[in-house]
C-alpha positions in Angstrom: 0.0 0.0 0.0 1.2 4.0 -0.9 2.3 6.0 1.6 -0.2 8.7 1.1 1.2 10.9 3.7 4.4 11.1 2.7 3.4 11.0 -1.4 1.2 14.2 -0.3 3.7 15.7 1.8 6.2 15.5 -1.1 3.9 16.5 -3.7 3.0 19.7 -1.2 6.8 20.8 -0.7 7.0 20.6 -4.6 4.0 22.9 -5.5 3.9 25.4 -2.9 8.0 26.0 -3.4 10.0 28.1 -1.7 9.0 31.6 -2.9 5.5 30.8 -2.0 4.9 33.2 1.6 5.6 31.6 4.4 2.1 32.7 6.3 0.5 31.2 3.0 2.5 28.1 3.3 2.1 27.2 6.5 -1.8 27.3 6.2 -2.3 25.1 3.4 -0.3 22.5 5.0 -1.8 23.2 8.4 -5.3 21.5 6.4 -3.5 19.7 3.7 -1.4 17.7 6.1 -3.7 17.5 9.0 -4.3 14.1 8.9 -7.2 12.2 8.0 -8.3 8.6 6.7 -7.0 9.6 3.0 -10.2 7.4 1.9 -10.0 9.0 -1.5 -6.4 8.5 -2.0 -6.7 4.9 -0.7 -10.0 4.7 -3.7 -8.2 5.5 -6.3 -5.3 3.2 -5.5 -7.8 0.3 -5.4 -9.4 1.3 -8.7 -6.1 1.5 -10.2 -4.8 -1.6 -8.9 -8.1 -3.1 -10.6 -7.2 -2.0 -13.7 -3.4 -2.8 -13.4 -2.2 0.8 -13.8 1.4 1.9 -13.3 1.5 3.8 -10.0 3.6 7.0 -11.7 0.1 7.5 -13.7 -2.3 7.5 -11.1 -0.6 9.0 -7.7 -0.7 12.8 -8.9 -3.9 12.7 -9.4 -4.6 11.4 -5.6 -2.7 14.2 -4.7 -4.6 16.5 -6.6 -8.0 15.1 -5.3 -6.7 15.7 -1.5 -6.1 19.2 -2.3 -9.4 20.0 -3.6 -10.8 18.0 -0.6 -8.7 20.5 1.5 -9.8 23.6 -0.3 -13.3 22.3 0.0 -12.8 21.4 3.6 -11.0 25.0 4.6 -14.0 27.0 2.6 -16.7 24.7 4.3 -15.9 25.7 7.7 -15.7 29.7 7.1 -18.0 32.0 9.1 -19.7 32.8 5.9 -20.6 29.0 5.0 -21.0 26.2 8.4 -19.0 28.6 10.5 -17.4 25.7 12.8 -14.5 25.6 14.8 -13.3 22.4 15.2 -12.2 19.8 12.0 -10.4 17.0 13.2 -10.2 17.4 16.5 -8.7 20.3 15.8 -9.0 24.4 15.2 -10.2 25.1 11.8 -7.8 26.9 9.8 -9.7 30.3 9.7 -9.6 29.9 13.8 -5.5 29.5 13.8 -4.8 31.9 10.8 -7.7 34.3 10.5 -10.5 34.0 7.3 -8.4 35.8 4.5 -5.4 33.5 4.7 -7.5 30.5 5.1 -9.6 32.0 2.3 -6.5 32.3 0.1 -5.5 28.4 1.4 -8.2 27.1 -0.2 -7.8 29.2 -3.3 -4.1 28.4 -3.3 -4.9 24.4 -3.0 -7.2 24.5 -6.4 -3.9 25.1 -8.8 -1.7 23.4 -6.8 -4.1 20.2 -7.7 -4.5 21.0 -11.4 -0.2 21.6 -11.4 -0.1 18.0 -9.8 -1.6 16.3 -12.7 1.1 17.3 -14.6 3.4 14.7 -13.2 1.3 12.0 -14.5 1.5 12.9 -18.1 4.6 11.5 -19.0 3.1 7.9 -18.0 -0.4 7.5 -20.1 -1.2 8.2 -23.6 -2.2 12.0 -23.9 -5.7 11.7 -24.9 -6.3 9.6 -21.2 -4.6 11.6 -19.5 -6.7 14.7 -20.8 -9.9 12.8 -20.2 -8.8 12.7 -16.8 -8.2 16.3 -16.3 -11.1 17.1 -17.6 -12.9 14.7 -15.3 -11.2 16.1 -12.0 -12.2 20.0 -13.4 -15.7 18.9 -13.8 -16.2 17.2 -10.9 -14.2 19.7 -9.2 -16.8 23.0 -10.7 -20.3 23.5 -10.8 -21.5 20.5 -12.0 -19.3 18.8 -9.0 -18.3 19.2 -5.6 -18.9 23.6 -5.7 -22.2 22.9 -7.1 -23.2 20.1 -4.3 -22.1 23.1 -2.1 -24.4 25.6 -3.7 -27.7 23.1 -4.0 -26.7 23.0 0.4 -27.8 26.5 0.4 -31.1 25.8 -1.4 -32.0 22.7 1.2 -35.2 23.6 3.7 -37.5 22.3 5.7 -40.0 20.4 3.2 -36.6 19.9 0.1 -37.6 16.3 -1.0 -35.6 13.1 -0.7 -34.6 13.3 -4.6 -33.1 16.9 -3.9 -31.2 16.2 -0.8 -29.8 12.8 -2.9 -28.6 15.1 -5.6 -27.1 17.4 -3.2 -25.3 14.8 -1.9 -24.3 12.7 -5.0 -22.5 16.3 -5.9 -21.1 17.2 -2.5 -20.0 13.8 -1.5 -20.2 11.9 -4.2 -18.2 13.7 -6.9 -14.8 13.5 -5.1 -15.6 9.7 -4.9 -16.5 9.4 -8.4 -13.5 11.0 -9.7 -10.9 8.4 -7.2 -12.8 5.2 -9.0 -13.2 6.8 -12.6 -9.9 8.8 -13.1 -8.0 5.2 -13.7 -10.6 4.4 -15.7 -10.0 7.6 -18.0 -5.8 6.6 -17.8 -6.9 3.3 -18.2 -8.3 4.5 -21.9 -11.6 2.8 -20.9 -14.3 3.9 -23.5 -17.3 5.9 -21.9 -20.1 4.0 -23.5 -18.2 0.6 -22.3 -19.3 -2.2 -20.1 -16.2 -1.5 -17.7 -16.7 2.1 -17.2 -20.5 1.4 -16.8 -20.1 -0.5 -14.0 -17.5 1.7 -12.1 -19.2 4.8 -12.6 -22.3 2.8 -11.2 -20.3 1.2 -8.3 -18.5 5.1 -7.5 -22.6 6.1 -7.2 -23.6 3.5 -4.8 -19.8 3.8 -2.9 -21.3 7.5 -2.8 -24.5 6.8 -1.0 -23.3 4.6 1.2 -20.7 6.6 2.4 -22.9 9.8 2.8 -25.6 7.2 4.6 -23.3 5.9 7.5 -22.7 9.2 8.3 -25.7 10.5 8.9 -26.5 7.1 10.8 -23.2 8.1 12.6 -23.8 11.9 13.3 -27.6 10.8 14.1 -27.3 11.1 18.2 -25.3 13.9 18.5 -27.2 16.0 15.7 -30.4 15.1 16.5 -32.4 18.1 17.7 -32.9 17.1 21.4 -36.1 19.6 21.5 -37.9 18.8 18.1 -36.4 15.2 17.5 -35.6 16.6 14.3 -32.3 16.0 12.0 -30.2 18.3 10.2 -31.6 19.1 6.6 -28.8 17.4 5.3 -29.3 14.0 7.0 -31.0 11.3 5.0 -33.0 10.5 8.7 -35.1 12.9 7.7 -36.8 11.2 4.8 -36.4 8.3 5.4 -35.9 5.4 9.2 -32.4 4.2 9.6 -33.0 0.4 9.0 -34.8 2.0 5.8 -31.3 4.3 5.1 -29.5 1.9 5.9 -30.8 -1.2 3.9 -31.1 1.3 0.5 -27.6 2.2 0.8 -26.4 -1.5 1.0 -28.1 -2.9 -1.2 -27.3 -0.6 -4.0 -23.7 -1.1 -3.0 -23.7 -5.1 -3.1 -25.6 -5.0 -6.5 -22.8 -2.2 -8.0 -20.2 -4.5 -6.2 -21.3 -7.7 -8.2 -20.9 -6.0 -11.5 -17.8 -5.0 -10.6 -16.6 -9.2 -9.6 -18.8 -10.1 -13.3 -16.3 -8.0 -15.1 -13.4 -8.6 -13.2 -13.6 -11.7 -11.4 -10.8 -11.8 -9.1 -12.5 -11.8 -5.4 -9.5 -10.4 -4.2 -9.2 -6.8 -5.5 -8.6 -4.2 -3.2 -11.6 -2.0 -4.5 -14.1 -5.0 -3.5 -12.3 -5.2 -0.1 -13.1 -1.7 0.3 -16.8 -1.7 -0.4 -16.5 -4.8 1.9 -15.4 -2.6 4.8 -17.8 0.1 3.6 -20.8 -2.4 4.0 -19.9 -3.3 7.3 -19.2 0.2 9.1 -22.7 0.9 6.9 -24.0 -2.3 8.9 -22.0 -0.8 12.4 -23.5 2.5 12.3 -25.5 3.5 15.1 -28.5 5.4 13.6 
């Protein structure tokens, strides 16, 4: 298995250089190196391992993804968006450095991603390694993780189920699509193909079931203890948590057996991590 902390830490000391200021440098890699489970470093390494790419192709763009996760992490917790104080078990990065750096830390993080890719050129054919770019931009924009942010704003009191799914699929989800379909684009997979059909399906249902176990997670300690009620982001809203819960697995299981159809070996790392999905999915308190 990569070292993802060290990888990152190496691809970090690369892009943010030494003429970079030292108040600016010092709060990107207060958030970029804080820690963490690196579970979309760790996806894409699975998904790449499935389709037996060469680890120079594939680990700049899990660098890049865990500095768009950090921009979208910094900007998440600002005054002017969730406003909180504590990520990790630690001060937020606009509590230790004030809101314009950590503002400018999150801007910074966005083209020192796009610069990482750049490393991985050399190793694919040009046209997949452009059809990943373009993936990580647009799951990256409007029609990705910002947008998800965005349709957050829009959520209230009566938002349906669909709404809040589509929030979600875009806020959540798009980060985890782009760790299991970026090999697939430096894999040269064709779009309209069988393969690619059934990882972009299996990213979705990893999606959901991620975003599902957390809200069974967070459900006690977000509850309202007054009105019973949830967050308007939590899926416990709509609908019970066996209810949640059972959805969210069996979408997973059914995405994973395409997956093991098209690739049969039992043993591949991404089907051991939708195994370990399914069972904190099945651990969750809710």
């Amino acid at each position: 298995m990569i070292d993802w902390e060290k990888e990152l830490a190496s691809a970090a000391d690369r892009l943010i250089g030494a003429g970079t200021a030292p108040n600016l440098a010092e709060s990107i890699r207060y958030s970029l190196l804080s820690g963490g489970k690196r579970f979309r470093p760790r996806l894409m390494e699975a998904s790449a391992e499935l389709l037996s790419l060469p680890v120079p192709a594939f680990v700049p763009f899990a660098n890049a993804l865990e500095m768009i996760h950090a921009f979208t992490l910094i900007h998440d917790d600002l005054p002017c968006m969730d406003d909180d104080d504590i990520r990790r078990g630690k001060p937020t990065n606009h509590k230790v450095y004030g809101e314009a750096l950590a503002l400018l830390a999150g801007d910074a993080l966005v083209p020192m991603a796009f610069e990482a890719c750049f490393d991985a050129r050399a190793h694919v054919h040009e046209k997949a390694w452009a059809n990943a770019l373009r993936r990580l931009l647009v799951l990256s924009g409007p029609r990705g993780v910002i947008g998800g942010q965005a349709l957050e704003m829009l959520l209230a009191g009566n938002t349906s189920l669909e709404k809040l799914r589509e929030m979600h699929a875009l806020k959540t989800g798009a980060l985890f699509d782009a760790s299991i379909l970026i090999p697939a684009d430096l894999s040269s997979l064709e779009e309209s193909g069988a393969k690619m059909k059934a990882l972009t399906q299996f990213s979705h249902a990893f999606g959901l079931a991620f975003q599902t176990a957390d809200d069974l997670d967070d459900a006690d300690q977000e509850r309202d203890p007054s009105s019973g009620e949830y967050p308007k982001t939590s899926v416990l809203n709509y609908l019970s948590a066996n209810d949640a819960r059972h959805h969210a697995s069996r979408e997973l299981a059914g995405a994973t057996r395409e997956v093991q159809g098209l690739w049969p070996s039992t043993h591949s790392s991404l089907v051991r991590v939708a195994a370990q999905l399914q069972s904190a999915l099945g651990a969750a308190a809710g």
